[in-house]
C-alpha positions as CSV (number, residue, x, y, z in Angstrom):
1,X,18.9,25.0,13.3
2,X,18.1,28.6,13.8
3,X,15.3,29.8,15.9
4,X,13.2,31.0,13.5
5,X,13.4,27.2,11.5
6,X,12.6,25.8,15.3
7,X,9.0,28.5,16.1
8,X,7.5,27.3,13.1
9,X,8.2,24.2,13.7
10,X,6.4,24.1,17.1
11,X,4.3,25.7,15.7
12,X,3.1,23.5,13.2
13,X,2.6,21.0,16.3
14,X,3.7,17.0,16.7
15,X,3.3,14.7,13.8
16,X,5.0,11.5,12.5
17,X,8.2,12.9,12.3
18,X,7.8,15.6,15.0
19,X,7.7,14.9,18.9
20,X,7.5,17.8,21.5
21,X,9.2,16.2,25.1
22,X,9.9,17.5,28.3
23,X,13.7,16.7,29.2
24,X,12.9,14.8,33.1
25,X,11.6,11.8,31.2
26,X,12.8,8.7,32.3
27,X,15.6,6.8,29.3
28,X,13.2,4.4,28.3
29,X,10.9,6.9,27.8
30,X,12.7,8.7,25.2
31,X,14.5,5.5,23.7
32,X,10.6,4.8,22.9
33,X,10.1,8.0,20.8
34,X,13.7,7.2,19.3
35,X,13.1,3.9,17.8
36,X,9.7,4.3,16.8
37,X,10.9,7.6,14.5
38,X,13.8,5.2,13.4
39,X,11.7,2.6,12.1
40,X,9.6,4.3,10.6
41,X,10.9,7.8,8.2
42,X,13.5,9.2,11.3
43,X,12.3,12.8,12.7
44,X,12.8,15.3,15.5
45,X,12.5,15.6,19.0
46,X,12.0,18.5,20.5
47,X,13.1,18.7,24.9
48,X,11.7,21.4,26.6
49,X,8.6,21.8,24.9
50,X,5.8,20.8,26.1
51,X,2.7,18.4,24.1
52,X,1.0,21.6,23.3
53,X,3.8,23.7,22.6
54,X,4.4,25.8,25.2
55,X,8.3,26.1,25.4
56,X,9.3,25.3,29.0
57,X,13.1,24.9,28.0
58,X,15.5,22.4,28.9
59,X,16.6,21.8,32.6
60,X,18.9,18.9,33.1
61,X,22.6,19.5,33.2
62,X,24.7,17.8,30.9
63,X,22.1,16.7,28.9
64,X,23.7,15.7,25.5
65,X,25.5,13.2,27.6
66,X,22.8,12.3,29.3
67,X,21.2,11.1,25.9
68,X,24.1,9.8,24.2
69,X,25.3,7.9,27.1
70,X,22.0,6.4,29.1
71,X,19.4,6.3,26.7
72,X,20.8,5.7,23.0
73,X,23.5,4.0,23.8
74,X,22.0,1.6,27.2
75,X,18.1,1.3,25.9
76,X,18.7,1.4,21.7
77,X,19.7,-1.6,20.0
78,X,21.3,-1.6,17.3
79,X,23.0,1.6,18.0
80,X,23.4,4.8,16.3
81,X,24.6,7.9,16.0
82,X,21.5,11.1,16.4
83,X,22.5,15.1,15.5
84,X,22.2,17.2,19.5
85,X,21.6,21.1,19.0
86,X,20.5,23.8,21.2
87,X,18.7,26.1,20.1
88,X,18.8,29.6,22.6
89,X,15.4,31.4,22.6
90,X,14.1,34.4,24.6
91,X,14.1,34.7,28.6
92,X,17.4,31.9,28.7
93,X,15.0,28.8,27.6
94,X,16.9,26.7,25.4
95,X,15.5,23.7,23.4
96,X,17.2,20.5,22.5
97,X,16.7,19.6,19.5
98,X,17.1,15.7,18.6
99,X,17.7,14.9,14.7
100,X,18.1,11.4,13.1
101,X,17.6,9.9,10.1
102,X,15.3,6.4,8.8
103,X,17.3,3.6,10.3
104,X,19.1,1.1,7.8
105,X,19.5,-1.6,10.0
106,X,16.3,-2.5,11.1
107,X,14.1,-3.7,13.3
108,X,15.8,-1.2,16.5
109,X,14.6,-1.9,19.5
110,X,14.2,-0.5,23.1
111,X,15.8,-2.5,25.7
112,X,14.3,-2.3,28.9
113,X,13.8,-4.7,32.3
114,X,15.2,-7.6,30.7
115,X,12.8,-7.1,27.3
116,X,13.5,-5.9,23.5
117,X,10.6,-4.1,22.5
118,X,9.9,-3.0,18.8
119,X,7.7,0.3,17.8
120,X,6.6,2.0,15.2
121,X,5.2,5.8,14.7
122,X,1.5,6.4,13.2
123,X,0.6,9.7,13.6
124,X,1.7,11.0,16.4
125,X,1.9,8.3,18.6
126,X,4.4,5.5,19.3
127,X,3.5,2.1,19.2
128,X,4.1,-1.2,20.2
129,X,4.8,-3.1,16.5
130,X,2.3,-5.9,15.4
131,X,3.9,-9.2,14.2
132,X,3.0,-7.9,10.0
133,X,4.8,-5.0,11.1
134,X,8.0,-6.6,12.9
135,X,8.0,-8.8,10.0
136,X,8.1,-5.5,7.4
137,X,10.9,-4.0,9.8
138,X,12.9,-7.6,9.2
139,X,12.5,-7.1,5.4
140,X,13.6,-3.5,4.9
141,X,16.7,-4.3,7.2
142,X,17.7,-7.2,5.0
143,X,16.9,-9.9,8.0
144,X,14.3,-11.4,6.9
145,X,12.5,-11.7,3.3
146,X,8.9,-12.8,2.6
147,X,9.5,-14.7,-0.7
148,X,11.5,-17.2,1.0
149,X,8.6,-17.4,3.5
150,X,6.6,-21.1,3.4
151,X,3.3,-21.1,2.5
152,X,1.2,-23.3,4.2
153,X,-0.8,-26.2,2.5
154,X,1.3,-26.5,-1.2
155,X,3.6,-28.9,-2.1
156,X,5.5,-29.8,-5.3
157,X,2.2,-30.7,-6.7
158,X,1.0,-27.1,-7.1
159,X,4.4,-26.3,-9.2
160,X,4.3,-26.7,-13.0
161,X,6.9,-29.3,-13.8
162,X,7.0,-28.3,-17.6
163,X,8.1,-24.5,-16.8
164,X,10.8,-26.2,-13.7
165,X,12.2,-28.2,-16.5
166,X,12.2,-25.7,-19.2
167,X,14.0,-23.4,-16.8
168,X,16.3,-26.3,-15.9
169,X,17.0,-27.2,-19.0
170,X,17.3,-24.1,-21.6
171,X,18.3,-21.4,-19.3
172,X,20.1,-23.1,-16.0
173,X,21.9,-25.0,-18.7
174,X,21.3,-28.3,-16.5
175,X,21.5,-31.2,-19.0
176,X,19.9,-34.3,-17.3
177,X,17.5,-32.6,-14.4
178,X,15.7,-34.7,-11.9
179,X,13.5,-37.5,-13.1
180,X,11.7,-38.7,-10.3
181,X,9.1,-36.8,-7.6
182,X,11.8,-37.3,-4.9
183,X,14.6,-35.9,-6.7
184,X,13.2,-33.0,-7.9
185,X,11.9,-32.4,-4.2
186,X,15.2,-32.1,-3.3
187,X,16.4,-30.3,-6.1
188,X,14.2,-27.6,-5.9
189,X,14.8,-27.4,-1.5
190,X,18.3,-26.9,-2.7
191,X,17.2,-24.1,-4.6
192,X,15.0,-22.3,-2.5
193,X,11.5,-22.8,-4.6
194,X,10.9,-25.8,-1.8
195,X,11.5,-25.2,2.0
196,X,11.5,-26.9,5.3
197,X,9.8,-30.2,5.2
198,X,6.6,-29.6,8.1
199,X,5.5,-33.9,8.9
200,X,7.4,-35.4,5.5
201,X,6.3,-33.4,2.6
202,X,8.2,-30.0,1.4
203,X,6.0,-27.1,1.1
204,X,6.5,-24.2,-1.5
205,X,8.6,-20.8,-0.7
206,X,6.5,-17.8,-1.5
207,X,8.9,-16.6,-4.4
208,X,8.5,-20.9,-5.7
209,X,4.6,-20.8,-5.9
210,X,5.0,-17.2,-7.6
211,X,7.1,-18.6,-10.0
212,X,5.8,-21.6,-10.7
213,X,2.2,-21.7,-9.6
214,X,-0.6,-23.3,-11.2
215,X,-3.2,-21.1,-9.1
216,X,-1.0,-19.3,-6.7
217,X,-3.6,-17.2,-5.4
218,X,-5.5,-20.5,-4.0
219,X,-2.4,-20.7,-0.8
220,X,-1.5,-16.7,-1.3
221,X,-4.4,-14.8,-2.1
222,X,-2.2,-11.4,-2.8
223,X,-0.4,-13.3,-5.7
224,X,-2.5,-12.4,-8.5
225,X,-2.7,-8.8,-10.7
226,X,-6.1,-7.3,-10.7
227,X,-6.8,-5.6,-14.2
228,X,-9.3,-2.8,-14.3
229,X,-10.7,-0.6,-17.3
230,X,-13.1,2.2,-16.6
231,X,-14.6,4.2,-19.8
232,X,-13.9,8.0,-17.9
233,X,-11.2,9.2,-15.8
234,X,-12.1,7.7,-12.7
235,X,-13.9,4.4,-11.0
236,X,-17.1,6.3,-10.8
237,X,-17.5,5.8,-14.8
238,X,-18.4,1.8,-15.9
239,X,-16.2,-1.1,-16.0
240,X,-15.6,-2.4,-19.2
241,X,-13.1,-4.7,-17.5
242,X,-12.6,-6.4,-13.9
243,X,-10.7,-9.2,-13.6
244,X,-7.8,-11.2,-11.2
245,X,-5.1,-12.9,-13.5
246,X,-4.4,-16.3,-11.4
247,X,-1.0,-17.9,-13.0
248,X,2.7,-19.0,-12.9
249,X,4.8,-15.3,-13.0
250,X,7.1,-16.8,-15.9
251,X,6.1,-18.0,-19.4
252,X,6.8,-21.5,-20.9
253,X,9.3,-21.8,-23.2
254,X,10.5,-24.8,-25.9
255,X,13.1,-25.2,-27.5
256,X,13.3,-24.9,-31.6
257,X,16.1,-25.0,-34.1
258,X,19.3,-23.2,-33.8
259,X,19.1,-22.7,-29.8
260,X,16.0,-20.6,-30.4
261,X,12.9,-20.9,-28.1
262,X,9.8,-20.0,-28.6
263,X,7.1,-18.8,-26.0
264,X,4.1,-22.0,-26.1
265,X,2.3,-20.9,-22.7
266,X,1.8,-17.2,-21.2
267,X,3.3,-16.5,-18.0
268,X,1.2,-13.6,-15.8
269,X,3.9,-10.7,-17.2
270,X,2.5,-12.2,-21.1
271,X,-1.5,-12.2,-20.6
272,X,-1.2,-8.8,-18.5
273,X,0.3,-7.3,-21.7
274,X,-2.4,-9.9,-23.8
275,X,-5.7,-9.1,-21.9
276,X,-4.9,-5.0,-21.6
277,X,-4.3,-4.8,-25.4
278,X,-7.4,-4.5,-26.9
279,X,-7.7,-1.2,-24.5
280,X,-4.6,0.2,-24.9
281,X,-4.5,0.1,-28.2
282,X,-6.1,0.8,-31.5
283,X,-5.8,-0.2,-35.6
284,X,-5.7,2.4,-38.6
285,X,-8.2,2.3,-40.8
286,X,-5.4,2.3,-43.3
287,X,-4.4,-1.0,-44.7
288,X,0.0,-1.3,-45.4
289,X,1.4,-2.6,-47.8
290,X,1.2,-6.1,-46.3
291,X,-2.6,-6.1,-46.5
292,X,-2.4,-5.5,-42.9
293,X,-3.8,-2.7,-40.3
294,X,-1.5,-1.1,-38.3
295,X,-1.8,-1.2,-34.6
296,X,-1.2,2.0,-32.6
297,X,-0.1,1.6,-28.7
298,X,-1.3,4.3,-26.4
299,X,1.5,3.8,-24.3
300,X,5.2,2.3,-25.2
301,X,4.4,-1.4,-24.7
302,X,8.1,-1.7,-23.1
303,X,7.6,0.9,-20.3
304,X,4.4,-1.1,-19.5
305,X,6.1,-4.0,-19.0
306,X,9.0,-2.4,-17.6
307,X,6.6,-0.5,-14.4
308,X,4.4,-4.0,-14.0
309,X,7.6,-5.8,-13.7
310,X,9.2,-3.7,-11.0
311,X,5.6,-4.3,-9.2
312,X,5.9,-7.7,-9.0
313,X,9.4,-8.0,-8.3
314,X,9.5,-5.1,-5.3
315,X,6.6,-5.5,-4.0
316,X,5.8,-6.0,0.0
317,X,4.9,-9.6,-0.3
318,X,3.5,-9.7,3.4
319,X,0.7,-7.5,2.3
320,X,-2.8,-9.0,1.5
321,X,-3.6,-7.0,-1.7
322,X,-3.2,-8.1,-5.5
323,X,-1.2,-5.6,-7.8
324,X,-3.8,-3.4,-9.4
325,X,-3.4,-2.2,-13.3
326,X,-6.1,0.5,-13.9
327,X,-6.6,1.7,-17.6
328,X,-8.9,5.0,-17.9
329,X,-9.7,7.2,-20.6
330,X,-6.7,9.1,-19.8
331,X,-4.1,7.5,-18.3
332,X,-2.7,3.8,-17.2
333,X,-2.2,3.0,-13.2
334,X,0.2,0.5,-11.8
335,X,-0.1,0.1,-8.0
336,X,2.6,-2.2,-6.5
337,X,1.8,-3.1,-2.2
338,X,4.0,-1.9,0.1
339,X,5.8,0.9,0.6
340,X,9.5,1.5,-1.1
341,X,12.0,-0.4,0.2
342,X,14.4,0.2,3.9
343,X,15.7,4.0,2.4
344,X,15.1,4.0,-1.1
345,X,13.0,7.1,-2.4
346,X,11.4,8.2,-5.5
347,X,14.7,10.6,-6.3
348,X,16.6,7.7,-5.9
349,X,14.9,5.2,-8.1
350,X,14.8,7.8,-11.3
351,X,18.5,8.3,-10.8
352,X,18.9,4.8,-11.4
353,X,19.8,3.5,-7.6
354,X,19.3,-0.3,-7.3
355,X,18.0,-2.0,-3.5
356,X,15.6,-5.2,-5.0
357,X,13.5,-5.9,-1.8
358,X,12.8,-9.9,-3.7
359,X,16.6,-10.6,-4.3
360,X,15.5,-14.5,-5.3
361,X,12.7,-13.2,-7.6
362,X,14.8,-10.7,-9.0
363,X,17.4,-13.4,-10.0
364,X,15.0,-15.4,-11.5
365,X,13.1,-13.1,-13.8
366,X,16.5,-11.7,-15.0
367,X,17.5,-15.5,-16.0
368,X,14.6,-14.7,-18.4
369,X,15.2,-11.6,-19.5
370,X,12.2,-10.3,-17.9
371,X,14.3,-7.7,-16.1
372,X,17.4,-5.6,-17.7
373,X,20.6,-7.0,-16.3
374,X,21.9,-3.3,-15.0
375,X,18.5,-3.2,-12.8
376,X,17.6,0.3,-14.3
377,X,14.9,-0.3,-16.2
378,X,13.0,3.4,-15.1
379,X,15.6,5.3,-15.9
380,X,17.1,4.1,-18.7
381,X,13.5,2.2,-21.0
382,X,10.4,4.3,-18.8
383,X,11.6,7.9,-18.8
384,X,12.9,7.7,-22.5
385,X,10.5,5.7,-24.0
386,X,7.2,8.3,-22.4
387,X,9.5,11.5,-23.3
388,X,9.9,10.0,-27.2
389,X,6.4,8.5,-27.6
390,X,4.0,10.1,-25.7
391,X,5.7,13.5,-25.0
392,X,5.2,13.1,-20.8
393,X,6.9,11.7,-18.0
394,X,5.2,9.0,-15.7
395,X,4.1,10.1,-12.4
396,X,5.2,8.3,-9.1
397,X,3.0,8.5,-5.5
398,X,4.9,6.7,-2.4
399,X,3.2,6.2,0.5
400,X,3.6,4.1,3.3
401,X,1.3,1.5,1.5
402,X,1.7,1.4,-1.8
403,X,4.1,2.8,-5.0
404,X,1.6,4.4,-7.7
405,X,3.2,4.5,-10.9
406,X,0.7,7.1,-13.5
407,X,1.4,6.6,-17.2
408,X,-0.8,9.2,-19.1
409,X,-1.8,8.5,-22.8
């Protein structure tokens, strides 16, 4: 870093990913700062400047050492590898600067009198993590995953048995599934849509109840997609449309001649697309040659499906908010919860880079062709297909609580 890069940025004073520290701070002191800038987007620390920026330089001997040896490598778990520079300013002071990157194996930890604790940066302060949080932390280190989570109160009674057996028996290729209660309790346990039995009876797994769901959002109230339709450009102008879609994610199927099937009940993805239509669209006042009107989409129906798909199927399940689908005068807005999975970026996810957060859901709507076997839908159906129809590309907003996806018309 030169000195110039290192002024302004004291100058520009602490924030999430900056921390100004004097260097006679005790190791779990600094193993504090460290983990919480780990978990959350990585950062800086700055020793020998002090919380309001006066530059007091460095005074420990053999400090690199010091770092690498007593506080990353005793207090940090699991460990790591940060970038030490000095930087030399005026008068002799020197300033150590501390670099490191988001952490890919989290939740990391500082260990301390006998205890693992877990924090997490907001603002510019380090914090103990909440349980939500630790849980999040699990997730985006690939510990832990909230679809495979129980929820509380369901049992194979709130599954649709047609759409289990259709799936059994025209896409798993299963020819004589279960014909009893008890065994398909423990078919679907072996599975995963079931879990752990709590007293005798097996509950649903969040991804199961998604699935499957008669009402899902009656045990998980962030399972259903909110649909919105404002007459202006923003939610000041009226609402010709507010409602919560409350369903099984995947449609039911049955089986005709020649292997064909053909789609006899909507799933959520279907009556998204079914209840938007008459806003996103519009007929000629022509009439074809087939005595019909034609109907013009405002928006390439496939790179709607394609952005509402990859909201349900990376969203942060552990967050208490519906998927939101906003249609104004001007544009469409999909809003998945939760921000973008462990390291993945914005960059990364146009370039065609594939981390699903909901492996098991992911697996399941490709069984139904929901989701493009290579995993790149963005890149390779949403960038296109807005370049060739509407002449735009979509906008993407990441933040550390949602993924905004902007389609304009």
């Amino acid at each position: 870093m030169l000195k110039k890069e290192l002024l302004e940025l004291i100058a520009n004073g602490e924030n999430s990913q900056v921390e100004f520290k004097r260097d006679n701070c005790r190791p779990e002191q600094l193993a504090k700062e460290i983990v919480a800038m780990v978990n959350h987007n990585g950062g800086k620390i700055l020793l020998g400047v002090e919380d309001g920026g006066e530059i007091s330089g460095i005074q420990r001997k053999n400090l690199e050492e010091w770092i690498m040896d007593s506080v990353v490598a005793r207090k940090i778990h699991p460990q790591f590898l940060p970038s030490y520079q000095e930087v030399l300013l005026g008068e002799g002071r020197r300033v150590a600067v501390l670099s490191f990157e988001q952490g890919v194996t989290k939740p990391y930890v500082c260990r301390h009198d006998d205890r693992e604790e877990v924090y997490i940066r907001i603002g510019t302060t380090s914090r103990t993590a909440t349980r939500e949080q630790q849980a999040r932390l699990f997730e985006a280190g690939g510990m832990f995953s909230a679809e495979n989570l129980a929820v509380s109160g369901t049992s194979i009674d709130n599954m649709d048995i047609s759409r289990i057996d259709d799936y059994f028996r025209n896409i798993f290729q299963e020819p004589e599934p279960p014909s009893s209660k008890e065994s398909w309790e423990q078919r679907l346990l072996d599975l995963g849509f079931l879990t752990q039995k709590i007293g005798d009876v097996p509950v649903c797994t969040v991804a199961g109840l998604l699935l499957f769901g008669y009402k899902p959002r009656r045990y998980l109230r962030q399972a259903g997609i909110r649909l919105m339709v404002f007459e202006g450009d923003d939610k000041e102008y009226q609402s010709r449309l507010d409602e919560v879609l409350d369903m099984p994610m995947v449609g039911l199927w049955k089986a005709v001649s020649s292997g064909a099937r053909t789609l006899v009940a909507y799933g959520i993805i279907e009556q998204v697309i079914e209840t938007l239509k008459p806003f996103i669209t519009e007929e000629s006042d022509k009439i074809d040659e087939s005595m019909r009107r034609v109907r013009r989409w405002h928006y390439p129906v496939e790179a709607i499906r394609e952005v509402m798909i990859n909201a349900i199927a990376h969203r942060d399940w552990t967050r208490l908010v519906d998927i939101e689908i906003t249609c104004y005068s001007d544009r469409l807005e999909i809003v998945s919860p939760g921000a973008m999975h462990n390291s993945m970026t914005i960059e990364k996810m146009i370039a065609g880079h594939r981390q699903p957060r909901n492996l098991f859901i992911v697996d399941m709507l490709r069984d139904y062709g929901y989701v493009d076997a290579r995993g790149m839908g963005v890149r390779k159906k949403v960038l296109p297909l807005m370049k060739r129809e509407n002449f735009n590309e979509p906008v993407f907003e990441a933040t550390e609580d949602y993924l905004k996806t902007i389609l304009y018309k």
